[in-house]
Each structure stands twice: as C-alpha cells, then as structure tokens.
C-alpha positions in Angstrom: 5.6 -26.9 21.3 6.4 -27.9 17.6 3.4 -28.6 15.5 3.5 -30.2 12.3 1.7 -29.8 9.0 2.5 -32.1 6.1 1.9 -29.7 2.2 3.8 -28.9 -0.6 4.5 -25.5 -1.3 6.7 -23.1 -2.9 8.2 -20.3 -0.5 7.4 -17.0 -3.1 6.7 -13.5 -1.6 3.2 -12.8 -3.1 3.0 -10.5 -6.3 0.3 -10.2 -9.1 0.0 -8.1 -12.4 -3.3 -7.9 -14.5 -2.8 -10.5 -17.7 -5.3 -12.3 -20.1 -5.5 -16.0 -20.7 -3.7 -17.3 -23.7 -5.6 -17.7 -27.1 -5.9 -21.7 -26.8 -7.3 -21.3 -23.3 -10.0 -17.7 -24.4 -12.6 -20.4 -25.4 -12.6 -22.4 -22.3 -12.0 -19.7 -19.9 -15.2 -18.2 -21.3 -17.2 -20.6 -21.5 -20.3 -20.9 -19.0 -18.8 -23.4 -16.9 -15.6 -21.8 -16.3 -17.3 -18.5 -15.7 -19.8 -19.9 -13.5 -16.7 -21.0 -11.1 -15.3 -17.8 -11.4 -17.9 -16.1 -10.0 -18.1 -18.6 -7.6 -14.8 -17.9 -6.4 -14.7 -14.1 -6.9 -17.9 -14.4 -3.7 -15.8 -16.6 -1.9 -12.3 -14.3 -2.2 -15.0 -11.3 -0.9 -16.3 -13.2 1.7 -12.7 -14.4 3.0 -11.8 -11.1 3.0 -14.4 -9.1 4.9 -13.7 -11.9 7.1 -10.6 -11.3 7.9 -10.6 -8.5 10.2 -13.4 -9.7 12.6 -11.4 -13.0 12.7 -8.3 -10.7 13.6 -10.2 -8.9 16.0 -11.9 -12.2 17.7 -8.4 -14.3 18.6 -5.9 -11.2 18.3 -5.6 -9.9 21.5 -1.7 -8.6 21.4 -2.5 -4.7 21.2 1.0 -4.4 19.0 0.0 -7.0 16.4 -2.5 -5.0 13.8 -3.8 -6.3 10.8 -3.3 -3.3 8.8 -0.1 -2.0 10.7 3.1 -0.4 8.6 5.2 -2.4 11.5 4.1 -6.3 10.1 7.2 -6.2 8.1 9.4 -5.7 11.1 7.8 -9.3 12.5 10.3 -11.2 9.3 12.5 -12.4 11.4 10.2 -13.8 13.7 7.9 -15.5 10.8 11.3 -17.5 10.0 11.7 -18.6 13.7 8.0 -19.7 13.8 8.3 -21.3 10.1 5.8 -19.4 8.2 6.6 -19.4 4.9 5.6 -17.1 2.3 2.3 -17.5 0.0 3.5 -18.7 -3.9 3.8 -16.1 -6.4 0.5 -14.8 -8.8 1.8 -13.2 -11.6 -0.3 -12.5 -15.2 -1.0 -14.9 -17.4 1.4 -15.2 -20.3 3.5 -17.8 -22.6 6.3 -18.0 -19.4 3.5 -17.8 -17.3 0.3 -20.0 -18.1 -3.6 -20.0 -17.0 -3.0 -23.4 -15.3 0.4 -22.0 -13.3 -1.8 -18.7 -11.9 -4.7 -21.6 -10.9 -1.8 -23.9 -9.3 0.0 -21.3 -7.5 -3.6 -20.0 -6.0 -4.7 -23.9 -5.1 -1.5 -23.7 -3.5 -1.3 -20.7 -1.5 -5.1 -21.3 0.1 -3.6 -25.1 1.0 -0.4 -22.9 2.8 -2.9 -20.2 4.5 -5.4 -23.5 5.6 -2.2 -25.6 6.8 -1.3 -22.7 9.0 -4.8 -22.0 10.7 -5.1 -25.5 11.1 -1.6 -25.5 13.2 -2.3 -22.7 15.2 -5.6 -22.9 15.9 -5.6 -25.4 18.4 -3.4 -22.7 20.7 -6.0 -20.0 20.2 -8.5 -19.3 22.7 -11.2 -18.1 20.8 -11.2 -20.0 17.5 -14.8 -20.2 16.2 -14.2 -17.6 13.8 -10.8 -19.3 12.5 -13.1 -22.2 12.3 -15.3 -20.5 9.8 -12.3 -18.9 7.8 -10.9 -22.5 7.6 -14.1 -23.8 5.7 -14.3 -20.7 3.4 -10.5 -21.6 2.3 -11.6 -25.2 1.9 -14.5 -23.8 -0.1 -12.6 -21.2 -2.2 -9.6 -24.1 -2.8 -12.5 -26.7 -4.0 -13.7 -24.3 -6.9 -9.6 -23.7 -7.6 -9.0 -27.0 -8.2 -12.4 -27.2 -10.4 -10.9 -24.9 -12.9 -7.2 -26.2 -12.7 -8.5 -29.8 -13.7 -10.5 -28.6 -16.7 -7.6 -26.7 -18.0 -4.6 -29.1 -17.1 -3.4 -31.3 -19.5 -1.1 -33.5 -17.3 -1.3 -33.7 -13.1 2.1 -33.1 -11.6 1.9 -33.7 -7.8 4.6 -32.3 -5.8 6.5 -34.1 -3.4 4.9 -33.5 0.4 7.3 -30.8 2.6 7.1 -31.4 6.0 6.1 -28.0 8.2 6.9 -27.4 11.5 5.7 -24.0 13.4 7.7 -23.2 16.4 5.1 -22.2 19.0 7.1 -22.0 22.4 4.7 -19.5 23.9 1.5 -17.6 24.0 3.4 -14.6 22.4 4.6 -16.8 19.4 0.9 -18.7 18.7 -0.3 -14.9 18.7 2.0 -13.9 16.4 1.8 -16.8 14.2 -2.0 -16.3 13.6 -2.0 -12.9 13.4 0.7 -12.9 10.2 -1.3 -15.8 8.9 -4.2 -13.2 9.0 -1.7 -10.7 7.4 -0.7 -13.2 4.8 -3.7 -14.4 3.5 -5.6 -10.6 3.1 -2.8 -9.8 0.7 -2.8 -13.4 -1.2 -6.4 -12.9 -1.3 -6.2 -9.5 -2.9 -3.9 -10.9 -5.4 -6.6 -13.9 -5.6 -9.2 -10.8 -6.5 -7.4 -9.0 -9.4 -6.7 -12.8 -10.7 -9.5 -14.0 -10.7 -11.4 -10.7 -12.5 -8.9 -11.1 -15.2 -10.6 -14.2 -16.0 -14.2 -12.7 -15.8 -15.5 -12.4 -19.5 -18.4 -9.6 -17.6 -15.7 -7.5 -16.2 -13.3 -6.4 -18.5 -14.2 -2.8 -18.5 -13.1 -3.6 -14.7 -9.6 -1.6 -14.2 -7.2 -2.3 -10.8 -8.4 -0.3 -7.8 
C-alpha cells in the first residue's frame, strides 16, 4: 500500500552547533515578543520530547525496533525503501548561515516529521498517542512560523515534492513509525540547543 504526502523538503541528515544571531537581528531576537515565542517553543520541544517514548512504547510493538537502540542505523537501507527522508540540516547561526535559514529548516523538518505520522498513522493500531504528538508538532510548527515571519524579509515558497511511503506490510508500517519516532527525538534535540541559543535568559546555559 503506497501512501502519499504532498511537502516540500530538503533531504539533510540532521546536525546542529551552538551560534548567536547576527548583529541586525540581536535587537529583534531580544525583544519581548520574540522571546515570549521562544519560550513558547522551548515548552513545546520538552513536551514533544518526553513524549516520545510513551508514544514509542504505545504503537511500537516489534521487540527489535528500540527507540534508543545502537542498531537504528542498520534500518538505512530500509528507510530508503519505505521513502523516509532525512530531517533538514540545523546548523549555527552565522553570515552563510542566517537566523531566518535555522527558523526555515526547523518549520521544515516539524512539516517532514508531521507528514510522516500523518502517513503512517492510519496503519497503526493504537494511534491516540501519535494523535496527540501530531498536534504538539502542529503546535511547535505554528510558533516556528511566528518567528520566521517577523524576521523574513521576502517569502520564498518551495515548490510541493510529492512523498510516497512504501508500506507493503505490517513489518514496514512498524518500521516506518518507529524511525519517524527515531527521527524526530534527534531533530527535536537539535530543535532544543537552537532554540536556547536564541534565549536572551539563558546564555550562561552551556550544551549538555
């Protein structure tokens, strides 16, 4: 059964470093509007991620497939056959590298990790708790886009790329949630030393 999800996003293996906003953004970024959304969105990255595992635990029934498991990178192969692609690249903020690319990469990795639970939740047999995760990624992507509009100074919209996942069997839709799962912990831990970056009350904060 092919399911298809209509986004636009770039295929980047997730990686962050620790960077500061450029000098013609520092005034906005701390500002108490910005900061008030950032704070917003720090709760929502913590709440999607202690969510995670119980959402694992609740439609993961495949005792091979772990959340936390050193053998996820050996499922690669399989994550092409599906069609998963991988989250966009978070890097620090810099003059190659700018405050409103690091808010349009995360917009677009939750729209990727949302497009994927929405595919393969329908397969799943217990899906409440995807349900919920779903909403909190609507949630978290709602107070993205709130700060990419106030700092973009032109909207570029990509052109849509059409997604299909290859669920044949019960094995694959397993699969396919559970490195969705595994996916969006690690863009959401990226998501977390982002976003402190830009948190004017934390920079005595230092990379755990």
């Amino acid at each position: 059964m092919n399911i298809l999800i209509v986004f636009a996003i770039p295929c980047y293996m997730a990686t962050v470093a620790r960077g500061a906003p450029l000098p013609d953004k520092r005034a906005l970024v701390e500002g108490p509007q910005f900061q008030e959304i950032v704070q917003r969105s720090r709760s929502l990255t913590q709440k999607i991620l202690l969510s995670i595992p119980d959402t694992h635990k609740s439609c993961i029934h495949t005792q091979t497939l772990q959340l936390n498991s050193p053998e996820n990178s050996k499922l690669a192969t399989m994550a092409a056959n599906i069609g998963i692609p991988s989250a966009p690249v978070l890097k620090a903020v810099s003059e190659t590298f700018t405050l409103e690319t690091g808010l349009t990469r995360m917009s677009e990795g939750l729209q990727l990790h949302r497009a994927l639970l929405i595919s393969v939740s329908p397969r799943l047999k217990n899906k409440d708790k995807v349900t919920e995760l779903m909403a909190d990624v609507k949630d978290l992507s709602i107070q993205i886009n709130k700060m990419l509009r106030m700092v973009q100074e032109s909207v570029v919209q990509p052109s849509p790329t059409p997604m299909a996942l290859h669920l044949t069997g019960e094995y694959e839709v397993q699969v396919a949630a559970h490195l969705t799962l595994v996916q969006l912990q690690s863009f959401g831990q990226d998501m977390v030393r982002c976003l402190r970056s830009l948190d004017v009350n934390n920079d005595e904060e230092t990379d755990s």
